[in-house]
N, C-alpha and C positions, 0 to 999 in steps of 0.2 A: 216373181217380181224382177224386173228389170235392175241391173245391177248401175250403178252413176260411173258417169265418165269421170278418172280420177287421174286423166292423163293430164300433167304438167304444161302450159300454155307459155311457147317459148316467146325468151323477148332479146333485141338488141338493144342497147343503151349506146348511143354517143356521146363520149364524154369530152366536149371542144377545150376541156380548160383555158388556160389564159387565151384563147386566141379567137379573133373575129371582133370587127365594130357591132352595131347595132344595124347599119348599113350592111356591115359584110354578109352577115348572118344572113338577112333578108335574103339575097343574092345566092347566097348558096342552097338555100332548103328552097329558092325557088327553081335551080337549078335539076333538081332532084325530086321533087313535092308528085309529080306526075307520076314517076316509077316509081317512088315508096308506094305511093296508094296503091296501088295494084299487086301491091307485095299480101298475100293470104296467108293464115293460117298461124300470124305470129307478130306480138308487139312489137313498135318501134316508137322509139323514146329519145325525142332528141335533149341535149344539157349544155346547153350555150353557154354564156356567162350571164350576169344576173341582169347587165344593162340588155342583153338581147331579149330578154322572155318576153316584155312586154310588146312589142312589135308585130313577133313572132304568134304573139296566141291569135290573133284576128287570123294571120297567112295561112295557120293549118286548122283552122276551127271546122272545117267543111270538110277534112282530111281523116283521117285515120292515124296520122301521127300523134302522138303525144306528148308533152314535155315537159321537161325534171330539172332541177336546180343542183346544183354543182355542191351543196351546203346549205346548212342553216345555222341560228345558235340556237342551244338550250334555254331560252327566256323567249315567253310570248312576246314583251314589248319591255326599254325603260333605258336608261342611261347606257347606252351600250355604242361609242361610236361606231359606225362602219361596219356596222352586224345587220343580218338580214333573217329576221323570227321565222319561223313558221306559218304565223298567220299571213306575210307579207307571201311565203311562198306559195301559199294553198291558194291564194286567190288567181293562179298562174299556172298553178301544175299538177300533177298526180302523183308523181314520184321526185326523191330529191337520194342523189348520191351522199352516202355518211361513210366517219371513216377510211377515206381514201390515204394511201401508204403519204401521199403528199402532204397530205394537211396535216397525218400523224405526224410527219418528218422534220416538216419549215413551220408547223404553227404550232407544235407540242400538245396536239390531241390525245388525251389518253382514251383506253376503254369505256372509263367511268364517263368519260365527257359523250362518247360515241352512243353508250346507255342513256344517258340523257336524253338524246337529241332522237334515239327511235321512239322514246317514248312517246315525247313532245309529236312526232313526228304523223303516229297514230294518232293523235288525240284530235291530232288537225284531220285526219284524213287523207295524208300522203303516205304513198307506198314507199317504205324505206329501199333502196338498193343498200347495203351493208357490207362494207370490202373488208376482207384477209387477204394476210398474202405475207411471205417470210421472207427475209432477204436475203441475198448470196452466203455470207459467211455462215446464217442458220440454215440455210437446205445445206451445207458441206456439212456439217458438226450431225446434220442427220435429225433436225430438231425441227421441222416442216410441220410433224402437225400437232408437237408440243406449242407451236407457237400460234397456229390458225385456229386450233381447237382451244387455247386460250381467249385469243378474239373473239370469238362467238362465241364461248359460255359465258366472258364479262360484257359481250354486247350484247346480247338477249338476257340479262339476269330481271328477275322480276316481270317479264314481260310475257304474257298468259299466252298458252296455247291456240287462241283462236286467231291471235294475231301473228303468231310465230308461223304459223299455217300459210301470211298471206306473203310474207316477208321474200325478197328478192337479196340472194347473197352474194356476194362477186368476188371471186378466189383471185387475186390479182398478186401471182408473187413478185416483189419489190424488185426483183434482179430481171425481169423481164420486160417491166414498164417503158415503155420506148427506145429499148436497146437494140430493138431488132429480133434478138430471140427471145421466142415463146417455149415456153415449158411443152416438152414434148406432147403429142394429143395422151399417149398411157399414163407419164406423169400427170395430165392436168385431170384424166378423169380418176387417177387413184387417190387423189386429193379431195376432189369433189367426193368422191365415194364414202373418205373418211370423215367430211361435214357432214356428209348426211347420215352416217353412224351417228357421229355425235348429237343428228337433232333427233335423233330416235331413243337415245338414250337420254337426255336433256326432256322432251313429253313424248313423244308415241310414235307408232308406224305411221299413223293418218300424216299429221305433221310432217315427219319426214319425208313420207310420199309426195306431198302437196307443194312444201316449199320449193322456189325455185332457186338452182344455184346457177352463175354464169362464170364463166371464166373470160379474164382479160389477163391482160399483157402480149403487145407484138402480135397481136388479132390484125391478120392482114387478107385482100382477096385471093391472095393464092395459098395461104394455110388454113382458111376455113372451114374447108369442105372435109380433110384431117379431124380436124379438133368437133365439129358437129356428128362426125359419125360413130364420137365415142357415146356412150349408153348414159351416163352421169350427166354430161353437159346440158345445161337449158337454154343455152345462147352464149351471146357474149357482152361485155362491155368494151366498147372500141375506143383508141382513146387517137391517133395520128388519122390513122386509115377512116376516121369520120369525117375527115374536113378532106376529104377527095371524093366526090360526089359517084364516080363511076366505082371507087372501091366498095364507100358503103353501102351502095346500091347491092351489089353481088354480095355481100355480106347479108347482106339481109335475106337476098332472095336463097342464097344458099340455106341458112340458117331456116328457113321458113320451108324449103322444098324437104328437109331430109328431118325438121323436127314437129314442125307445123300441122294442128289441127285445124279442120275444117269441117 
């Protein structure tokens, strides 16, 4: 009997945070829309802000790209100012970034809120992206993966194997995020390496083989092709080098050339 393909389906996430109108957006992914497409053998996922997605779903509907939300809350609907549910995201997206060192940082997210919001997040039918990642004074003290291996047991607590299976994780350490440097490629796959211990210990080899993990921070096109040829990596999550249309192009295609099934 034929044995199933259980090679990991890599993907790039663009995470545009604060930046782009609903105009800008347009302009940029129309920029770019012609070379993603033809990009094979691996997801791409753009995450505009929340006023661009609607615009945006018609421009890549006929595309292969697909697009994710930057957030959500843990409440389907209800007295919530200036909160954007899940339902409101699902009718726009497949994936929604949770978790990010940002939101933990300036809007006081904790784990327990992060567990929330995968939950919530399966129940709609969006693929969680799920960030870790430790900050400068905890990777010096040596406490990197006391603290990512923390994240992800409190952000997948409760949350069943079959979905933990589909789950997309993004090792984003905090000292990294737009500073320019990224976690060297051996550190960032010894880290990924160590997640993926922990999801094999948390439910089983399947799980852990299945899950996809990415790395981000300082993901740029000239240390791509570095950080992709380590064995752990399943792409990346881009967060500057997205909104430069010729970087994330070569991100992607590199990403897709050296991980990429087809």
């Amino acid at each position: 009997m034929p044995q199933p393909d259980l090679r990991r389906h890599p993907i790039i996430a663009g995470n545009w945070k604060m930046n782009k109108t609903a105009d800008e957006a347009m302009d940029l992914v129309e920029e770019m829309i012609d070379d993603l497409d033809v990009v094979e053998g691996a997801t791409i996922v753009l995450c505009p802000p929340f006023v661009a997605l609607y615009p945006l779903v018609d421009l890549v509907e006929q595309s292969s790209i697909m697009l994710g939300a930057q957030n959500m809350y843990y409440e389907e609907a209800g007295a919530y100012t200036g909160e954007i549910s899940p339902v409101m995201v699902a009718d726009l997206c497949d994936y929604v970034i949770l978790g990010h060192s940002e939101r933990r940082q300036y809007f006081g997210e904790s784990d327990a809120d992060v567990n929330k919001k995968v939950k919530l997040a399966f129940k709609h039918s969006l693929i969680p992206i799920m960030c870790v990642g430790e900050t400068l004074a905890q990777r010096e003290a040596g406490e990197t993966e006391r603290v990512v291996g923390s994240q992800l047991r409190l952000g997948l607590e409760g949350v069943p194997p079959h979905q933990a299976r589909e789950m997309v994780i993004a090792y984003e350490p905090i000292w990294a995020i737009g500073t320019g440097h990224a976690a060297t490629p051996q550190d960032a796959n010894a880290t990924i390496g160590y997640l993926r211990q922990q999801l094999r210990e948390l439910y089983s080899a399947v799980v852990s083989g299945a899950a996809r993990i990415l790395y981000g921070g300082s993901v740029t096109a000239a240390n791509v092709r570095d950080l992709m040829n380590q064995p752990e990596l399943d792409g990346a999550l881009v967060g500057g080098a997205s909104l430069k249309p010729d970087d994330f192009v070569r991100i992607c295609a590199v990403t897709a050339e050296l991980k990429g099934i087809r």
